[in-house]
Backbone as CSV, one residue per row, in Angstrom:
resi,resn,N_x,N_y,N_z,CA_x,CA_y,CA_z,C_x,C_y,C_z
1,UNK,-4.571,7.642,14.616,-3.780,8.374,13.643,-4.726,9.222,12.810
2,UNK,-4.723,10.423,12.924,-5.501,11.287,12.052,-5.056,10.988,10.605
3,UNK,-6.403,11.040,9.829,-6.089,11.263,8.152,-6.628,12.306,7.360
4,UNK,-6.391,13.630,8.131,-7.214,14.528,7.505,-5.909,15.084,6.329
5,UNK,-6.604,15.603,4.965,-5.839,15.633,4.163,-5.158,16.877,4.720
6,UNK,-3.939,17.279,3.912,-2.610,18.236,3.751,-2.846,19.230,3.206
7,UNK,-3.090,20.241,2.904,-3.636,21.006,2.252,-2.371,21.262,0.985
8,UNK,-3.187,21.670,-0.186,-1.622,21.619,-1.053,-0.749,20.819,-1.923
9,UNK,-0.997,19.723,-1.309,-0.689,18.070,-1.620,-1.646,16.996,-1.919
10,UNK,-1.273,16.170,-2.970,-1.936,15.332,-3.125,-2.121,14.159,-2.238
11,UNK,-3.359,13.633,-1.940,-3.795,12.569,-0.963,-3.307,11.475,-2.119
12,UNK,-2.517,9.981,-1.503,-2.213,8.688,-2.077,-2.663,7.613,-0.522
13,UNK,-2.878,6.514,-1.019,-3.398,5.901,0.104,-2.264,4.510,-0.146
14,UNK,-1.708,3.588,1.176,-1.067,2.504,0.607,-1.911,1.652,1.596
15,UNK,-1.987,0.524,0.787,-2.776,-0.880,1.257,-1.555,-1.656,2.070
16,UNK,-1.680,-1.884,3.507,-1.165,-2.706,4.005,-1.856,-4.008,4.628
17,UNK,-1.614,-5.191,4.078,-2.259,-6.147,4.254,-1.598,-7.149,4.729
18,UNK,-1.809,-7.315,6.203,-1.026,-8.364,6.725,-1.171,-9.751,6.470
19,UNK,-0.729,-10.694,6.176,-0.539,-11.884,6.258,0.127,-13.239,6.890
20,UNK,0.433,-14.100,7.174,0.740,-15.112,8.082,2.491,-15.462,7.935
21,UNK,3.038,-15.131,8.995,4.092,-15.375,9.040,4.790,-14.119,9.267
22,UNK,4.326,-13.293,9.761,4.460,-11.851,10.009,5.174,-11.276,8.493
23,UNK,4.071,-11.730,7.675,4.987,-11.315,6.672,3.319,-10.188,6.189
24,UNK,3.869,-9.209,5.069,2.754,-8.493,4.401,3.201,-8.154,2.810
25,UNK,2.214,-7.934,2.406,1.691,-8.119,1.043,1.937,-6.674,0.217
26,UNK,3.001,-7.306,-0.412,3.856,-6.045,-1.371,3.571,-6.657,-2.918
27,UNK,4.197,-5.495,-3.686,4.199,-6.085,-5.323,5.198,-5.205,-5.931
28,UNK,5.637,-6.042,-6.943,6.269,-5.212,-8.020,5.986,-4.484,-8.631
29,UNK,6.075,-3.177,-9.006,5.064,-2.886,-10.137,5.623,-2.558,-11.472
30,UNK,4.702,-3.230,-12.365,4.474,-3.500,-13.670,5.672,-1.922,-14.461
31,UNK,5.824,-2.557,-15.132,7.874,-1.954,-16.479,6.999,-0.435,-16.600
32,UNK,6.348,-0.384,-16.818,5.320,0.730,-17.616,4.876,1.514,-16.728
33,UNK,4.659,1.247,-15.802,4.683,2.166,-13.947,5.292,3.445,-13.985
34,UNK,5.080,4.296,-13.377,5.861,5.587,-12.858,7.040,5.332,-11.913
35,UNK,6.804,3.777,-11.341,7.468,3.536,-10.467,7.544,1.840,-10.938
36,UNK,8.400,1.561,-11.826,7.974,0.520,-12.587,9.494,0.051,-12.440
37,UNK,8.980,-1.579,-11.659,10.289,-2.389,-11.273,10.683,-2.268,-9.859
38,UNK,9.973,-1.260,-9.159,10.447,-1.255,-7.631,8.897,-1.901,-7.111
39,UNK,9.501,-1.675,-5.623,8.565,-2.781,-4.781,8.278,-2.129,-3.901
40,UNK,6.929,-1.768,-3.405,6.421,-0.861,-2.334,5.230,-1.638,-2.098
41,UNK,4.109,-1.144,-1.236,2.621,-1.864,-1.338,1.886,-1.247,-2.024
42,UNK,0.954,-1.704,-2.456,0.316,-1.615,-3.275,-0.621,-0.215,-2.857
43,UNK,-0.639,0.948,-3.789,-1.253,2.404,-3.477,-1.955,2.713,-4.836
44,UNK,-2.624,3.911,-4.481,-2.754,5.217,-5.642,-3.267,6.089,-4.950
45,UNK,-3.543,7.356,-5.643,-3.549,8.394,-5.631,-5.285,8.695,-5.432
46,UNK,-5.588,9.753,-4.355,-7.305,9.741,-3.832,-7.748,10.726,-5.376
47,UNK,-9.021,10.021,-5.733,-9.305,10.696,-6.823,-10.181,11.910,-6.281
48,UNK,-10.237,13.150,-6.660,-11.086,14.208,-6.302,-12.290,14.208,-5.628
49,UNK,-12.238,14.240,-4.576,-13.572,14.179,-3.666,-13.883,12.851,-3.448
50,UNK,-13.184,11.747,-3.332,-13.050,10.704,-2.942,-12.218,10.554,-1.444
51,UNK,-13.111,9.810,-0.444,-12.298,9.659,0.533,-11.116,9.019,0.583
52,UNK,-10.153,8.257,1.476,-8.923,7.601,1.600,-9.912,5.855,1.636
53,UNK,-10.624,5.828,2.257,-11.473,4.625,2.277,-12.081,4.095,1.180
54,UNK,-12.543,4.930,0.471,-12.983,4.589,-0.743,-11.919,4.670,-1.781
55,UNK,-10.778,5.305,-1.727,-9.802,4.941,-2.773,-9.165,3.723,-2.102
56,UNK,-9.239,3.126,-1.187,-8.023,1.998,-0.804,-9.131,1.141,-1.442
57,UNK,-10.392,0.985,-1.131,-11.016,-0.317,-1.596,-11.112,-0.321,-3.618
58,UNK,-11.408,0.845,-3.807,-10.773,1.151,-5.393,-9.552,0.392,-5.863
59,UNK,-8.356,0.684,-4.856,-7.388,0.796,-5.461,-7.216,-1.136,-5.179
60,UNK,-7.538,-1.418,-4.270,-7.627,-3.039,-4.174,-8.515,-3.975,-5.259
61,UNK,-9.621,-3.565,-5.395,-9.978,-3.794,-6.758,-9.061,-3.894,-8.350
62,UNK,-8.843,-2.226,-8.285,-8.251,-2.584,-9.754,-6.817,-2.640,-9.810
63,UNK,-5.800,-2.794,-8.518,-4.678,-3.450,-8.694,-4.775,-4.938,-8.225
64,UNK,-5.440,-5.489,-7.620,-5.061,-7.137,-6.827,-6.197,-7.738,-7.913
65,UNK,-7.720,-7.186,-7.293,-8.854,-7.872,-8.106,-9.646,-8.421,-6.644
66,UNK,-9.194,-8.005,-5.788,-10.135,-8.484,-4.483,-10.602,-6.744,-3.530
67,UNK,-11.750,-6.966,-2.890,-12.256,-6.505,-1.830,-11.631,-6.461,-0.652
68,UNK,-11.206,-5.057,-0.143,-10.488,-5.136,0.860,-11.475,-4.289,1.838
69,UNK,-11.241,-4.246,3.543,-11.630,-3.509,4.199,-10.754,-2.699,5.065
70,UNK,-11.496,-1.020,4.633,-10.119,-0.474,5.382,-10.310,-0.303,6.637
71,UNK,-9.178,-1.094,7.602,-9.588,-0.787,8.900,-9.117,0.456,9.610
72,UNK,-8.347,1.151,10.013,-7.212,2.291,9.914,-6.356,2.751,9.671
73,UNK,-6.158,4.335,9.629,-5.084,4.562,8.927,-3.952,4.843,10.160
74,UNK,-2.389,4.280,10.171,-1.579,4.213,10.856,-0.545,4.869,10.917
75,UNK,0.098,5.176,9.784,1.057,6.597,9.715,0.385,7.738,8.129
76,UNK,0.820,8.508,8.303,1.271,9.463,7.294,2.601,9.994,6.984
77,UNK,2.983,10.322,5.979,4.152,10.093,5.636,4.163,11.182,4.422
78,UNK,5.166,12.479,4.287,5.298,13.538,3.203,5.793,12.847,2.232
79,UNK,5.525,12.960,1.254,6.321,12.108,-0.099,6.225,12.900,-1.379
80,UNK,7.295,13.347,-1.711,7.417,13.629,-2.988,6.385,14.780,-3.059
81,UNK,5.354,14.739,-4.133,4.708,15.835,-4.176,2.936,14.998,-3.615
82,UNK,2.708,14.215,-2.945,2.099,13.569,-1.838,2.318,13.293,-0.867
83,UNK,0.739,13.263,0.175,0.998,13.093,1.293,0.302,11.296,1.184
84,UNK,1.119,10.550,1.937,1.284,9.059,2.087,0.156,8.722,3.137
85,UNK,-0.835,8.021,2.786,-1.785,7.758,3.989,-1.412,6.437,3.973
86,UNK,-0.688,5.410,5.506,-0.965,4.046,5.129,-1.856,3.480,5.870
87,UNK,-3.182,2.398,5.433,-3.810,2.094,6.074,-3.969,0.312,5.866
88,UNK,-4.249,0.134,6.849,-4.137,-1.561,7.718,-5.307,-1.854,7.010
89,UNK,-5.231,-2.982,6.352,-6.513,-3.673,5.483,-6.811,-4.955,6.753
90,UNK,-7.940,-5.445,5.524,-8.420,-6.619,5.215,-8.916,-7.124,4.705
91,UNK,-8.771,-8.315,3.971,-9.210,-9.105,2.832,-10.263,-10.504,3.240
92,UNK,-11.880,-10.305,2.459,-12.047,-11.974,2.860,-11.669,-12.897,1.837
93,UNK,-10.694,-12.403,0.794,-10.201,-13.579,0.126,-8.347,-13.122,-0.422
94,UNK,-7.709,-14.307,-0.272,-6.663,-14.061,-0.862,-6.146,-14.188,-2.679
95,UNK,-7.324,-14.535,-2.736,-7.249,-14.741,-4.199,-7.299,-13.663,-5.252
96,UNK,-5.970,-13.252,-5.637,-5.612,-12.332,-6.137,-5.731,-12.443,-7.711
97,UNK,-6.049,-11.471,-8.255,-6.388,-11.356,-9.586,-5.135,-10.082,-9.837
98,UNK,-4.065,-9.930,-10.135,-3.295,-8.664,-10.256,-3.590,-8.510,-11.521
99,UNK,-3.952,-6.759,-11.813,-4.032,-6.281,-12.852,-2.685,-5.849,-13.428
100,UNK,-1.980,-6.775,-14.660,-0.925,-6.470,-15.677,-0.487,-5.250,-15.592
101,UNK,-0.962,-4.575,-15.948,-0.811,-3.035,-16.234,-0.211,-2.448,-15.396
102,UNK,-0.365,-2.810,-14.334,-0.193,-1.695,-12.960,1.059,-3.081,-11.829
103,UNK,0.622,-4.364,-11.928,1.454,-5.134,-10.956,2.492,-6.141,-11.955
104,UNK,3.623,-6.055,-11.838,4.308,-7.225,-12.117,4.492,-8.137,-11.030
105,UNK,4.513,-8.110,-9.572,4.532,-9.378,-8.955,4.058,-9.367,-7.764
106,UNK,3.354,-9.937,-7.273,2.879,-10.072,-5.848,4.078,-10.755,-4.882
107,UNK,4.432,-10.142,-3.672,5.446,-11.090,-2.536,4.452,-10.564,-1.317
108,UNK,5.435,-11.503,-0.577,4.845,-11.527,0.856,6.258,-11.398,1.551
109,UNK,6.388,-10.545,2.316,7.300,-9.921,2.990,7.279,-9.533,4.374
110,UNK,8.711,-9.698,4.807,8.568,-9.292,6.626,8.820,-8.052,6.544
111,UNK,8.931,-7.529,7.845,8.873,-6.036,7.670,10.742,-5.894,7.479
112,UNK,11.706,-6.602,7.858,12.787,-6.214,7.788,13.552,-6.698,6.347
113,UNK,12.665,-7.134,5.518,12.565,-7.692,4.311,12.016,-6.620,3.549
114,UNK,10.925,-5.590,4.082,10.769,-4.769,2.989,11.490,-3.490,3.110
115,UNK,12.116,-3.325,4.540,12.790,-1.742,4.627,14.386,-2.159,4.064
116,UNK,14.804,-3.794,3.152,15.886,-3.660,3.054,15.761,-4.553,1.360
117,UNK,14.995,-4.433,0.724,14.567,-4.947,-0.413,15.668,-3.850,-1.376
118,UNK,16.374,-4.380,-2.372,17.214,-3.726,-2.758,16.387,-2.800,-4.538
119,UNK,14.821,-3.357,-4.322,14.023,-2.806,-5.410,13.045,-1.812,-4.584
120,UNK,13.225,-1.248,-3.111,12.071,-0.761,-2.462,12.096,0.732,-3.278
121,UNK,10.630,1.292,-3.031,10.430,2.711,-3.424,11.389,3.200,-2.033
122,UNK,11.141,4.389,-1.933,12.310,5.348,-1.102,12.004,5.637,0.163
123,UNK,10.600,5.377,0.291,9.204,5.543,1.436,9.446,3.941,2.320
124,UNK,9.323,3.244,1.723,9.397,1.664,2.329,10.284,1.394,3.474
125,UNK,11.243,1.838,3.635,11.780,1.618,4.851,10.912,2.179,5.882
126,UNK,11.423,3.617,5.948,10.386,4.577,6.824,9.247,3.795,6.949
127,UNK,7.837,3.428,6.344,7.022,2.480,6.287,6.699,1.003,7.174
128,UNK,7.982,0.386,6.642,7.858,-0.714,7.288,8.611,-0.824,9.162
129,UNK,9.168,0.126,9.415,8.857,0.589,10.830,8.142,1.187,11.228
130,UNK,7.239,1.222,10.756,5.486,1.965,11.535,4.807,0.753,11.325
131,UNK,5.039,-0.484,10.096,3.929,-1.454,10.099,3.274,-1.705,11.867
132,UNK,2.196,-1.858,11.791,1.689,-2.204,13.048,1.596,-3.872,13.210
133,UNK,2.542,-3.974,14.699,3.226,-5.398,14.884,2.173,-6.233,15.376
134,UNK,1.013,-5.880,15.791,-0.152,-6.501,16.585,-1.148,-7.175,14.986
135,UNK,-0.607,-6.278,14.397,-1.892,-6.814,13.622,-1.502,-8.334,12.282
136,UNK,0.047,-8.663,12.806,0.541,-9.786,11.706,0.694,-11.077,12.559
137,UNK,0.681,-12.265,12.467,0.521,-13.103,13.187,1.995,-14.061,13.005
């Protein structure tokens, strides 16, 4: 899956992190959000001259509080006034530290659980039929 940026549009990257039970790793996000009270995976926005790799491990840091590794990116997706990079993580720890500010709740979700979540962002369906099925156990 190519991730070369869009020209025009802003680059956002979303962390998809599979977990056991073919389920993956979504959150609420925090009242005060732009998008505050719905449930998507966990993203932001590529900061200026920052790659998509280096903002996903950024953005895993200061939303969860763990080290992620990005392994590839799997769809792209037009959104709003961004272009949606999602890329397939990995974590060597599950021990999540969510930063307040930005997460109100961590879930773990199947994929037909997140394209029908009645709090999803608008992207999440679309999304969770591209999750890549090889990589959840």
């Amino acid at each position: 899956m190519a991730d070369t940026p869009v020209p025009g549009r802003r680059d956002a990257v979303l962390i998809c992190l599979p977990g056991s039970g073919k389920r993956w790793l979504a959150m609420r996000r925090a009242l005060g959000d732009r998008y505050g009270g719905q449930v998507g995976f966990p993203a932001g926005k590529c900061e200026p001259g920052e790659s998509q790799q280096d903002a996903v491990v950024r953005e895993g840091l200061e939303e969860l509080g763990v080290t992620l590794r990005p392994l590839y990116c799997f769809a792209v997706l037009p959104w709003a006034d961004m272009t949606l990079y999602a890329w397939l993580v990995s974590a060597a720890s599950l021990a999540f530290t969510p930063n307040p500010a930005e997460v109100n709740e961590l879930l773990w979700l199947s994929a037909p659980e997140l394209a029908t979540h009645p709090d999803a962002v608008d992207a999440l369906a679309t999304l969770a039929a591209q999750l890549p099925t090889a990589a959840v156990q």
